[in-house]
N, CA, C and O of each residue as an XYZ file, in Angstrom:
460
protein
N     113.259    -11.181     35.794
C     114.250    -10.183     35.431
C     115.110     -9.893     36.648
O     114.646     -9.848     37.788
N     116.516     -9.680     36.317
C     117.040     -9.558     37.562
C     116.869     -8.211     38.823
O     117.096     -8.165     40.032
N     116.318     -7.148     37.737
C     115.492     -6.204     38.689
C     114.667     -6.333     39.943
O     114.338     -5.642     40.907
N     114.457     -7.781     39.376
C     112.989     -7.381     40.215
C     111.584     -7.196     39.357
O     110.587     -7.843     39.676
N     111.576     -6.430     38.440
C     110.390     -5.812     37.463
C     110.140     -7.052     36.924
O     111.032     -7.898     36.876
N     108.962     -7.271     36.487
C     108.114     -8.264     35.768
C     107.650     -7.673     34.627
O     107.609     -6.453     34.465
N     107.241     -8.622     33.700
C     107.162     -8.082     31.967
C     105.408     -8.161     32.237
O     104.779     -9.022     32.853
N     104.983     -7.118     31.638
C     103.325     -7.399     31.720
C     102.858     -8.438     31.162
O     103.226     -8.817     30.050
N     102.019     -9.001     31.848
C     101.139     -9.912     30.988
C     100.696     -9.611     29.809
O     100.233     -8.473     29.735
N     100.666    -10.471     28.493
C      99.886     -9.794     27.536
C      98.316     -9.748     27.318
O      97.881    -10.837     27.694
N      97.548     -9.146     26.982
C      95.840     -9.411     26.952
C      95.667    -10.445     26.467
O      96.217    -10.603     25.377
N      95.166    -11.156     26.809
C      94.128    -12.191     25.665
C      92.861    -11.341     25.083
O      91.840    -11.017     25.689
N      93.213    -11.085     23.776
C      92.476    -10.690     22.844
C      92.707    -11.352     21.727
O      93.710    -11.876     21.243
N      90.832    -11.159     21.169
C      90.449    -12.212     19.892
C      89.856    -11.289     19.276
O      89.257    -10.318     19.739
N      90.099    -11.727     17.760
C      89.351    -10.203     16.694
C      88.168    -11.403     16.087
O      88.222    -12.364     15.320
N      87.327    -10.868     16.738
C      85.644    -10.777     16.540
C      85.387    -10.262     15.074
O      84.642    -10.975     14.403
N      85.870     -9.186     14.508
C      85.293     -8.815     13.340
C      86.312     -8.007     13.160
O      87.126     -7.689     14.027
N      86.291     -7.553     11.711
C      87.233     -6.302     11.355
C      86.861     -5.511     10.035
O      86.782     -6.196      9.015
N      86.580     -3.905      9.910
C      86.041     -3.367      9.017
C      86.707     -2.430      8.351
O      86.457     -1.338      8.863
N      87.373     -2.347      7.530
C      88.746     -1.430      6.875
C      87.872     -0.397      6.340
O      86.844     -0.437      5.664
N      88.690      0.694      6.919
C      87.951      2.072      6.599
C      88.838      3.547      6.547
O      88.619      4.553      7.222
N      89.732      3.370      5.688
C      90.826      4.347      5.922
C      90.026      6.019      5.390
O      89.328      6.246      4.402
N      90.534      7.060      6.624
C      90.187      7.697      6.357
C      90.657      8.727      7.490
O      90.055      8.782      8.562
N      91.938      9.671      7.158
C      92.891     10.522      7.691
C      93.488      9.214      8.597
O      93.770      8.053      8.298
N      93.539     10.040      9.925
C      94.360      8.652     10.111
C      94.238      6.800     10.904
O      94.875      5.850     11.359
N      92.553      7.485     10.494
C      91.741      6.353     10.805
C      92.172      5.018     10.099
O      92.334      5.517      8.986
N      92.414      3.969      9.955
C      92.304      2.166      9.241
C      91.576      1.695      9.421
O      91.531      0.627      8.811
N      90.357      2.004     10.378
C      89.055      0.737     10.564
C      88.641      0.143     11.916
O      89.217     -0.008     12.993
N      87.292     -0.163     11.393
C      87.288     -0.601     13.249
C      87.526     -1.876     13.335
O      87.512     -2.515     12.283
N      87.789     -2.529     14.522
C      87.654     -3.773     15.242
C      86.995     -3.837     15.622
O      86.320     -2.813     15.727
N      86.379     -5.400     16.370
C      85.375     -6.013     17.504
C      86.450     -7.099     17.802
O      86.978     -8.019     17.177
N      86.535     -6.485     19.225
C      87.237     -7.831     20.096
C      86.991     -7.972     21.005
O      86.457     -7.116     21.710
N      87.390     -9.541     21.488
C      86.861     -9.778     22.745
C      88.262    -10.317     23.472
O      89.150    -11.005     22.969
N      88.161     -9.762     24.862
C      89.016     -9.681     26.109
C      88.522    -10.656     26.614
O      87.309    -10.759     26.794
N      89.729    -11.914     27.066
C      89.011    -13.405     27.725
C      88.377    -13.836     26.671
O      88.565    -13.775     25.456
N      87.258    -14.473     27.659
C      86.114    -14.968     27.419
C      84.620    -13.744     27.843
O      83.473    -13.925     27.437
N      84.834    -13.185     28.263
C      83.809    -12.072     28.836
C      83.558    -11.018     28.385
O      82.457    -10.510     28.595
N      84.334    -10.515     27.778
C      83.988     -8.972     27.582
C      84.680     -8.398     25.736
O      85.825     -8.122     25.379
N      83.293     -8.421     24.926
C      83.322     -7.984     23.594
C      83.198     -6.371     23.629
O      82.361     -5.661     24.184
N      84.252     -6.063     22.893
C      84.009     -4.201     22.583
C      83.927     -4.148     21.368
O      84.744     -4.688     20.623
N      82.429     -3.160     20.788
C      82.835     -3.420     19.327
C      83.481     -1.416     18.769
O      83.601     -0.505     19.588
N      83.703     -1.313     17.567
C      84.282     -0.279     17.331
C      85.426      0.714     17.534
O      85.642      1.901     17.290
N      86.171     -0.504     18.190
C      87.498     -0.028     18.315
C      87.655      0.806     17.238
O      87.225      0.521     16.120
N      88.250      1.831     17.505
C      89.454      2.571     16.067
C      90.826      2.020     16.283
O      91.463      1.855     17.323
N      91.193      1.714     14.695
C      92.911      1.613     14.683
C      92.794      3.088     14.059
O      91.954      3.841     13.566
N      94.219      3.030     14.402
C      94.726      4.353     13.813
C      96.027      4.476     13.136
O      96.653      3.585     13.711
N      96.636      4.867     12.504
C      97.747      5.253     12.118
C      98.464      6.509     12.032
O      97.632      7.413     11.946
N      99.609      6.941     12.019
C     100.082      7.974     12.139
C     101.714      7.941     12.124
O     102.389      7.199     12.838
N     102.079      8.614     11.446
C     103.831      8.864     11.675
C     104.545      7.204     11.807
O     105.392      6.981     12.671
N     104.177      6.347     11.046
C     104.577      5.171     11.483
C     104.440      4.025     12.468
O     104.941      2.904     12.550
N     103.339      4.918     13.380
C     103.068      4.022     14.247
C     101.135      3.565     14.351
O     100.182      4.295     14.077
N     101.131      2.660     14.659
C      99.944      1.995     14.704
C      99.252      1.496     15.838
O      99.736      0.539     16.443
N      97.977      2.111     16.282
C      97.306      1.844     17.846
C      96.105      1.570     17.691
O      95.680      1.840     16.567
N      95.259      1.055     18.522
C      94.102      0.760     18.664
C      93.649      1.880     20.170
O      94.639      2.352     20.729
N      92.586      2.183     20.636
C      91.975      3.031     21.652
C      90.141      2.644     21.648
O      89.309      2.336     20.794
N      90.154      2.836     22.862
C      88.554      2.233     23.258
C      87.977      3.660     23.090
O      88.350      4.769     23.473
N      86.158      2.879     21.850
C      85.414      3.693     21.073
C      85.253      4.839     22.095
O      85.335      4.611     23.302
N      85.016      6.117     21.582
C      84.138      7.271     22.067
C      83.106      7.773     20.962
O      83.051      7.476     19.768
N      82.496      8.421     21.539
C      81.160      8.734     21.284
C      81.271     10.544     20.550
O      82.200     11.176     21.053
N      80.382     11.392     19.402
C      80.635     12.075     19.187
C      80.304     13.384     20.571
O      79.600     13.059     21.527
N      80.803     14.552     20.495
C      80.105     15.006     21.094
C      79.529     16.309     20.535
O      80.359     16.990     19.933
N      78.066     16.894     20.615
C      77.023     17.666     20.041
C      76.992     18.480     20.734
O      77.170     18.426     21.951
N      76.645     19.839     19.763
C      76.377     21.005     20.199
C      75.073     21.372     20.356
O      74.228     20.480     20.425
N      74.669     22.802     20.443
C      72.999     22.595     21.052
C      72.146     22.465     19.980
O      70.959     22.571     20.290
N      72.366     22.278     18.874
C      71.488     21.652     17.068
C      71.962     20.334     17.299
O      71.360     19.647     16.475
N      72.685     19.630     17.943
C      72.474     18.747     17.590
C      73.903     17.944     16.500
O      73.841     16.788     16.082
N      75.181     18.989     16.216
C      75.926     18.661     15.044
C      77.114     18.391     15.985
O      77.057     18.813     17.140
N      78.148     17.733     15.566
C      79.041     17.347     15.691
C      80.230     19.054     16.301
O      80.471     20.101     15.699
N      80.713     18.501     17.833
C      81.459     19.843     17.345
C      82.794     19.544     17.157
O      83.086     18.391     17.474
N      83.933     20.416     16.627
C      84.669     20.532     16.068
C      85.722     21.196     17.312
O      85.218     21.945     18.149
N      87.268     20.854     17.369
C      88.062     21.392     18.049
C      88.451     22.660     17.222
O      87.745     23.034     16.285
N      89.695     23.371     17.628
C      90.233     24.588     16.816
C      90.961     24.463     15.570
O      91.461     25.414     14.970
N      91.011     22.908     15.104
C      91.956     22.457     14.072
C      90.631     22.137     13.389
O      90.882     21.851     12.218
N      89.474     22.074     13.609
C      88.196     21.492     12.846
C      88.085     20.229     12.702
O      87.737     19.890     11.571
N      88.293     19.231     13.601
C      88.845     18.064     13.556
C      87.782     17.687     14.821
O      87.691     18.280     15.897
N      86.962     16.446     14.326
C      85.581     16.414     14.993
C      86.167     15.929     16.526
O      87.265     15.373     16.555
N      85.352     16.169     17.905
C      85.553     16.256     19.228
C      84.828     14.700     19.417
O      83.683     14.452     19.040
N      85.746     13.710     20.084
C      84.836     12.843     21.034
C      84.833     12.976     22.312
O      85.598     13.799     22.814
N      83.731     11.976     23.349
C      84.182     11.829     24.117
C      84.631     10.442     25.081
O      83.829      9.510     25.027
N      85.468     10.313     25.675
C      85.439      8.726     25.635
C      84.209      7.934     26.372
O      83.805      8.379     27.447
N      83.540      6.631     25.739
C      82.722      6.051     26.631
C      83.427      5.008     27.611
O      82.777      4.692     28.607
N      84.595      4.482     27.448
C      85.567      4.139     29.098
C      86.770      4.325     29.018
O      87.213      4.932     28.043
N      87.416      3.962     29.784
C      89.015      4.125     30.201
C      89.215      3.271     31.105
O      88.550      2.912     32.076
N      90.814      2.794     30.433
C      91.638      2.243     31.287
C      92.030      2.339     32.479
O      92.208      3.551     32.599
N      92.304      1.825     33.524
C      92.896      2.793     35.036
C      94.453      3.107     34.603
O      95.001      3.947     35.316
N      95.106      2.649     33.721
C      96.303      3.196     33.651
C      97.015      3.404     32.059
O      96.477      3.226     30.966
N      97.979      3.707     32.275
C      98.247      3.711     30.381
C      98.881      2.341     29.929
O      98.676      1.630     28.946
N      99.637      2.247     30.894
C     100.231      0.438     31.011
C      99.002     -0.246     30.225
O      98.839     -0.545     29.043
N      98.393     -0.338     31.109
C      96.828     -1.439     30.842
C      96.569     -0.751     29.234
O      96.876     -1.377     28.219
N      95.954      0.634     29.201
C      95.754      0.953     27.767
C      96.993      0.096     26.863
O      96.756     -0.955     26.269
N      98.089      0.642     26.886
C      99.247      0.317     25.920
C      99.007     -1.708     25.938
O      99.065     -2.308     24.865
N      98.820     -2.285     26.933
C      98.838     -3.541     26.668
C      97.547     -3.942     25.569
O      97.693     -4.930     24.849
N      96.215     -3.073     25.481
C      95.008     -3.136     24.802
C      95.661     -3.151     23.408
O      95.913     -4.073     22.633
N      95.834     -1.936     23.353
C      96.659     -1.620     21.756
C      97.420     -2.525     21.463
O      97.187     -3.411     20.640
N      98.463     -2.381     22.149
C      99.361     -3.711     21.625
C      99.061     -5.203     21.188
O      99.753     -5.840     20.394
N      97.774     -5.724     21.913
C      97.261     -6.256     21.458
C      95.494     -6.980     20.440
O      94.777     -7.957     20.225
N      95.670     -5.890     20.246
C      94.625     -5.290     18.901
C      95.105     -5.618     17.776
O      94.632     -6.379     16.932
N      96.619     -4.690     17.768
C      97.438     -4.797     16.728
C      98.118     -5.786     16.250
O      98.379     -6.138     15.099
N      98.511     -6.411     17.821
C      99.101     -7.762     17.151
C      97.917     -8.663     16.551
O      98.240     -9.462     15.672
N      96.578     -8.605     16.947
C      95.968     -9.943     16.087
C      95.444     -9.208     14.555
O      95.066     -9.765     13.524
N      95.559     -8.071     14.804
C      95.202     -7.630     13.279
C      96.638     -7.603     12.383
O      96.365     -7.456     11.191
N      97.971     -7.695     12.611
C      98.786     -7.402     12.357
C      99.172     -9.171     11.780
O      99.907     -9.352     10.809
N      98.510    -10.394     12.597
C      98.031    -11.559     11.907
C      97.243    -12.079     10.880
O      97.505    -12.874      9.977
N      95.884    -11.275     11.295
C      94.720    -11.745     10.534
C      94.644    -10.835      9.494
O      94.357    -11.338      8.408
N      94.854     -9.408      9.522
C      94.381     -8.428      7.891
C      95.817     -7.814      7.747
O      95.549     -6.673      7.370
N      96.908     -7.880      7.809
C      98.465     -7.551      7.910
C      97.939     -6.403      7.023
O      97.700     -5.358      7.629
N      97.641     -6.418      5.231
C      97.759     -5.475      4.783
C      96.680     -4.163      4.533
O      96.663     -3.239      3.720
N      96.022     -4.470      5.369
C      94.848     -3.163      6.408
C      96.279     -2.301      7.037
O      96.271     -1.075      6.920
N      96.577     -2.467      7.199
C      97.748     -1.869      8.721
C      98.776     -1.509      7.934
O      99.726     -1.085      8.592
N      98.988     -1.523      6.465
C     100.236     -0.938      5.504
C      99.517      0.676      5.479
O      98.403      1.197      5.539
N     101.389      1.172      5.309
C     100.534      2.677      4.514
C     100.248      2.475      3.247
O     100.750      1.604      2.538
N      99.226      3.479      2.846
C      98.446      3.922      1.877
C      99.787      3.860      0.653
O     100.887      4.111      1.144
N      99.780      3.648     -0.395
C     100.400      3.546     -1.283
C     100.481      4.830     -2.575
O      99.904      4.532     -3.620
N     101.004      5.883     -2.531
C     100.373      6.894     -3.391
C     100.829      6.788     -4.670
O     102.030      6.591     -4.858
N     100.109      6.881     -5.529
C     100.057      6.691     -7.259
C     101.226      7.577     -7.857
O     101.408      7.619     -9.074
């Protein structure tokens, strides 16, 4: 580029598995694998307002019984089990989540169709 700036690399990601599960603005999980080395399973896709992302699984988090707790919207709390070092790196994950599901199950990733 004549900037100077370089275009990110894209991930090499492969969809391992895929489990359609719509539910608010959940679509389902993934299992993919980064390279050759490193499988994550339970990705969430998500949807929302038109746009479509993937984010690395978190875990629920429990109160002192033991139940799921809830933010102020009642909308269950995770917490994440890793992170990216940057959002770049995140946004390149997503982006490519989506693109191989956006290949392999295209109409997983449509909106919901209402009667």
């Amino acid at each position: 580029m004549p900037d100077g700036s370089t275009k990110p690399v894209a991930m090499p990601v492969s969809l391992v598995g895929w489990r359609a599960m719509r539910k608010g603005a959940l679509l389902g999980f993934a299992s993919v694998r980064i390279g050759k080395a490193l499988t994550i399973n339970d990705v969430p896709v998500l949807s929302s307002s038109g746009r479509v992302w993937a984010s690395l699984p978190g875990k629920p988090v429990l109160d002192a019984e033991g139940r799921q707790k809830r933010d102020d919207r009642g909308k269950p709390v995770y917490v994440p089990m890793a992170a990216w070092a940057d959002r770049e790196t995140a946004n390149r994950f997503s982006d490519a989540v989506v693109g191989v599901l956006e290949r392999e199950h295209p109409a997983d990733l449509q909106p919901e169709q209402q009667p």
